[in-house]
Structure formats: structure tokens, C-alpha cells
N, C-alpha and C positions, 0 to 999 in steps of 0.2 A: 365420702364417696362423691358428693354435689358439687364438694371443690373442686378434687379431680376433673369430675366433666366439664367443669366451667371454665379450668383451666386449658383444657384441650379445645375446647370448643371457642376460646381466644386465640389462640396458637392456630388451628387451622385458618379462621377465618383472617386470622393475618398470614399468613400463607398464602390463602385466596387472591388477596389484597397484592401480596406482593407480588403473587407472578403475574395478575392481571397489569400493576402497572410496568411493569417488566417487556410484558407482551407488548404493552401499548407502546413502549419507549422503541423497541423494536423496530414495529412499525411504522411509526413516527419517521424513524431514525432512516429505515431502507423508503418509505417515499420519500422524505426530503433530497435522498441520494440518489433516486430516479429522476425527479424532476428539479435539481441543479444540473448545469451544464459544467463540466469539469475537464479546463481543455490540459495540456500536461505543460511543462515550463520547460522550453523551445532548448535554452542553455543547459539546462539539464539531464534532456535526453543527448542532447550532442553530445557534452564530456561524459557521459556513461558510454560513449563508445559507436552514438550510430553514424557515424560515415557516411553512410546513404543518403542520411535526411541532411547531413550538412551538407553537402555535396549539391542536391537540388535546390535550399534555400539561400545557399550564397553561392554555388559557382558557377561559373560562366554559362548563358543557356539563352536562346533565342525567349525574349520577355513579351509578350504579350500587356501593354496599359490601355486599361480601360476607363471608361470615363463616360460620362453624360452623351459627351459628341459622338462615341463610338471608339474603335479599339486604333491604337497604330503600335504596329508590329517591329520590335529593334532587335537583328539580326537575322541568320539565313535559316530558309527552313519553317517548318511547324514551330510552332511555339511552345516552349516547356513546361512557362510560369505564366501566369496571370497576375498583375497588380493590380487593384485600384484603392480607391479610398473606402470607406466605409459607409459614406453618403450615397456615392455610386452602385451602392450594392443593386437596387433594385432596376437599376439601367441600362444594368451590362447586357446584351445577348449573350446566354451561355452557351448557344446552340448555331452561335458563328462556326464555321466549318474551318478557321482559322485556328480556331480552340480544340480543334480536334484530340492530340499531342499532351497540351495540358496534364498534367501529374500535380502541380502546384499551386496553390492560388495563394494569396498576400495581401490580405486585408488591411488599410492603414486606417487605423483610429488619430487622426489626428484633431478632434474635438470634443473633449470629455464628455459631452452629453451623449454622443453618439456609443461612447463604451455603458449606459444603462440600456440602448435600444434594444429590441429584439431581432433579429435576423431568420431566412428561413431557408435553411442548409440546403433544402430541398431544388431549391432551383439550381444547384451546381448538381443534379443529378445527370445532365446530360454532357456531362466531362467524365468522360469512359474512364479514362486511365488518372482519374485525380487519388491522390493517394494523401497528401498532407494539405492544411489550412494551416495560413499562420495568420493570428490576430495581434499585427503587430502594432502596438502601444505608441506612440510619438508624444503622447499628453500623460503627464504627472497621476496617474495611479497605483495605486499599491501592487501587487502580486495578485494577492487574495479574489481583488478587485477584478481584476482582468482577466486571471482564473473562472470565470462565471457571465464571460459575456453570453450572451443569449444567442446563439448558433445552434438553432434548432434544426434537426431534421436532415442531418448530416449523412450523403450516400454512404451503404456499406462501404466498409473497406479503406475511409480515410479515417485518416485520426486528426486531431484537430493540438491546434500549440499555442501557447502565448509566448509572448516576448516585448520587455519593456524597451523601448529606446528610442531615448529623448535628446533631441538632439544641442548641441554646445550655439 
């Protein structure tokens, strides 16, 4: 009979053991996945069919660039897009009355250090109608890599893209 209990009293207590690390790995597992940035792959969602978002990130549309010196405006009208570089991030005015329009913004990473930066999504809160970020790659990184730039604090409502291309 002391077998038996001994034996049961192994068994549960690995039971114990194993949902606790179970539980842990969980956990573990849904914060790591809170606090990665996980933007979606730009090409991806396109050929699954969205139209709309190709539509704004390549076609024709009065482009807003910006830059250190300030924004200049190329075509008629409110502006759709917003370009600048990724250096630029924290010198743009978002709150230029030019940007009003804005639905798109287009981040160029064109200096690998800058894809480990952190960024703070929050200041393009004052772009009413921004709906997509594209973080788009011009420097030699992986997917994986660019998938997880640091684009924190991103207004409701937009979704955020990567996209590698590097140019010939």
C-alpha cells in the first residue's frame, strides 16, 4: 500500500511540475507576443487580394516628403501619402495642416542601424485618416528582421507593413 501512495504522490507531483511549466511557457509565450512589434509582409497582403492597400501604396496620389527642412508637396490637392526616411521620423510636423488627407505614411529605412531603432507610433496620432505605415527596407535585412522594427504606439485603426527593397 506505501508503494502505491508513493507512486501516486510521484505522478501528481509531476503533474504539478508539468502544468506549472506549461502555465509558465504560456505566459512567457503571450508576453513575448505583446511586446514584439509584428508588422504583416506588405507583398503578402497585396497578392491575398487587398486592392485598396495596393492602390494607396503605389498608385498615383498627391505625396507629401518630408524631411529635416520640412515637407514639400508633389501634386494637386491634400496630400494622400507621407514619405520620409526614418532618421526624419522625429522632425516631421505631423500636425502640418498639409497632412490633413494623409491615409499613408512610408518610412524608408535606408540605414541598417536605424531598422534596430525604436520609433513612437504615437506621434502620427494627429493623422486622422492614416490607415497604413509601410516600413519600407532599402538596406539588406532579412524578413524576420524588419518584421519587428520597433513602431511603438501606433493610432487605432492603422495597421502597420513591411516591405524589403533594395534597390539594383
Amino acid at each position: 500500500m506505501s508503494r502505491f501512495i508513493s507512486t501516486l504522490m510521484r505522478c501528481t507531483t509531476l503533474r504539478i511540475n508539468s502544468a506549472r511549466w506549461i502555465a509558465m511557457a504560456i505566459i512567457s509565450l503571450l508576453t513575448h507576443t505583446a511586446m514584439a512589434q509584428g508588422h504583416q509582409d506588405l507583398a503578402a497582403v497585396i497578392a491575398g487580394g487587398n486592392d485598396a492597400l495596393s492602390e494607396s501604396v503605389y498608385g498615383l496620389h498627391t505625396t507629401a516628403y518630408g524631411s529635416s527642412e520640412g515637407l514639400q508637396i508633389a501634386g494637386d490637392g491634400s496630400a494622400n501619402v507621407l514619405k520620409f526616411k526614418a532618421g526624419d521620423f522625429t522632425s516631421i510636423n505631423f500636425n502640418d495642416d498639409a497632412l490633413n488627407q494623409v491615409n499613408t505614411v512610408v518610412i524608408r529605412f535606408n540605414e541598417e542601424n536605424l531598422v534596430d531603432g525604436t520609433f513612437d507610433g504615437s506621434l502620427l496620432s494627429s493623422l486622422e485618416n492614416l490607415s497604413a505605415v509601410v516600413l519600407l527596407c532599402s538596406v539588406d535585412v532579412s524578413a524576420s528582421r524588419a518584421s519587428t522594427i520597433a513602431l511603438n504606439n501606433l493610432p487605432s485603426g492603422a495597421a502597420s507593413y513591411y516591405v524589403i527593397s533594395i534597390p539594383e
